[in-house]
N, C-alpha and C positions, 0 to 999 in steps of 0.2 A: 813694469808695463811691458807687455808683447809686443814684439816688432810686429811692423805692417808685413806682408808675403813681399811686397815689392823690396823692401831694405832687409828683409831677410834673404831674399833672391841675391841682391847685389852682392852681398857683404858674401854669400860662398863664393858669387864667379871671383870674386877678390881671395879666393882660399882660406876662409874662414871656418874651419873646420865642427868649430862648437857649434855655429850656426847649418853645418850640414845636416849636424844631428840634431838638432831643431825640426829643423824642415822633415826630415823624416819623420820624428814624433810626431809629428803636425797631421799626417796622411796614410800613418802608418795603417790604424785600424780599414780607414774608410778601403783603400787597398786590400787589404786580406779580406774583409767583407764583399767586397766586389767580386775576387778574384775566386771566394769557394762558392759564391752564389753559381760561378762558371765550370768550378773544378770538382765540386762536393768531396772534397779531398785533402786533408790539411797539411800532407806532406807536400804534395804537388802545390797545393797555397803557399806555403812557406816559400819553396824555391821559385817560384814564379813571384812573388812579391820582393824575395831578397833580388832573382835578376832585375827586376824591373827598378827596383831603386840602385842598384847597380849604374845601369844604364841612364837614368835618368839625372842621378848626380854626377856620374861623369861630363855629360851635357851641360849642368849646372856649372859645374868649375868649369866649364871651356867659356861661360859666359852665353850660351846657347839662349836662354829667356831673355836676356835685354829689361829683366828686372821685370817682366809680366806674368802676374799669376793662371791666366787663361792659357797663356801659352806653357806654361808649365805643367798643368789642371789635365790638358787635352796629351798632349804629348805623352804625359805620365800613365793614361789612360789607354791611349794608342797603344803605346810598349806592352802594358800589362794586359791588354786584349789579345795581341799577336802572340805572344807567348802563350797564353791560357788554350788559344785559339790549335795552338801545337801540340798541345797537351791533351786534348779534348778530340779522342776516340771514339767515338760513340758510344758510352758511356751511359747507361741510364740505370737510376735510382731503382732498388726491386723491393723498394717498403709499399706496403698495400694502401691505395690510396683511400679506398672504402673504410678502411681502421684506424685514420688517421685524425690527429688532432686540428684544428682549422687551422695552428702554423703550418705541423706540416701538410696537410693540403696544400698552399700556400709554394713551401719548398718544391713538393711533387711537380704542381704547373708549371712554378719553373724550369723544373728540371726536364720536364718533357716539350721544352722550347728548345727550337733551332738554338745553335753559338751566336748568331747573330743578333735572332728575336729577344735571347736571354740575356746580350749585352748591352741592345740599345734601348733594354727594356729597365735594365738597372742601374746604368749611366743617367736614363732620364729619371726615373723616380725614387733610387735611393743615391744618388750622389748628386741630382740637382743639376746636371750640367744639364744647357740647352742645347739645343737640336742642332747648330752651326757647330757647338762644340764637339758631340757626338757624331758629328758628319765628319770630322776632322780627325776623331780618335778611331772610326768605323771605316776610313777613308773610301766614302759615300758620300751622296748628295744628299741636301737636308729633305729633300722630299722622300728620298729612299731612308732616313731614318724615323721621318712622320708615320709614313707606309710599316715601319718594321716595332715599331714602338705600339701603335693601333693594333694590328692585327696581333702582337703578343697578348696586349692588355685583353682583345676579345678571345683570345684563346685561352686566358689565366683565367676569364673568368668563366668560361666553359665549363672547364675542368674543375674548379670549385663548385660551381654550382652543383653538376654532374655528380661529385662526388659526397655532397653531404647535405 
């Protein structure tokens, strides 16, 4: 049977090391999916996902969660946006968007979103955190992630449409 997040939480701030690697297994993917949606770059995803767990179970063993998975969820999110956020040059995709498959159209939109429209646009619809949460990992207001999550979504689908 799987531990709940919360008695997996506890059990690393207790230095439970099997359970670190747990937790990591647990969020691994969803993180490297997040983090190349940001980076288009699987070198730069590696090392931005390896600091960002880093950093994040460091905090874990100091007991920093208090056994709460939102507060771990947002935090882990937070770290792996500001890093990505570092990394992220202005950077844009030069695959043709008119010969492209409806994924990649899909990736192109993305890719031709601000860091911020592409974060709180991915935080909200492929990793499911709410708006309070993504306000906390965007450190913004949740109106200012309503605002940036909207106008992504009308801008993705612009560019889709536009393009096929």
């Amino acid at each position: 049977m799987e531990r709940s997040e919360e008695e997996t939480l506890r059990r690393v701030a207790d230095g439970d090391l099997v359970e670190l690697e747990i937790l990591c297994r647990r969020h691994a993917t969803k993180l490297c999916n997040f983090a190349y949606r940001l980076l288009w770059d699987w070198a730069d995803v590696e090392e931005a996902a390896q600091e960002t767990m880093f950093r994040v179970f460091k905090l874990a063993l100091d007991g920093h969660f208090d056994d709460d998975p939102d507060i771990f969820l947002s935090t882990m999110y937070t770290i792996a946006v500001n890093l990505c956020m570092e990394r992220v040059s202005g950077r844009r995709r030069s695959d043709s968007a008119a010969e492209a498959q409806p994924a990649e159209r899909v990736d192109e939109a993305l890719a031709g979103l601000t860091a911020n429209h592409r974060a709180a646009l991915l935080l909200k619809n492929y990793n499911g955190l709410d708006y309070s949460e993504i306000a906390r990992a965007l450190n913004c207001s949740t109106n200012q992630v309503k605002m940036l999550v909207y106008q992504a979504r009308r801008q993705m689908a612009d560019v889709v449409r536009d393009s096929g």
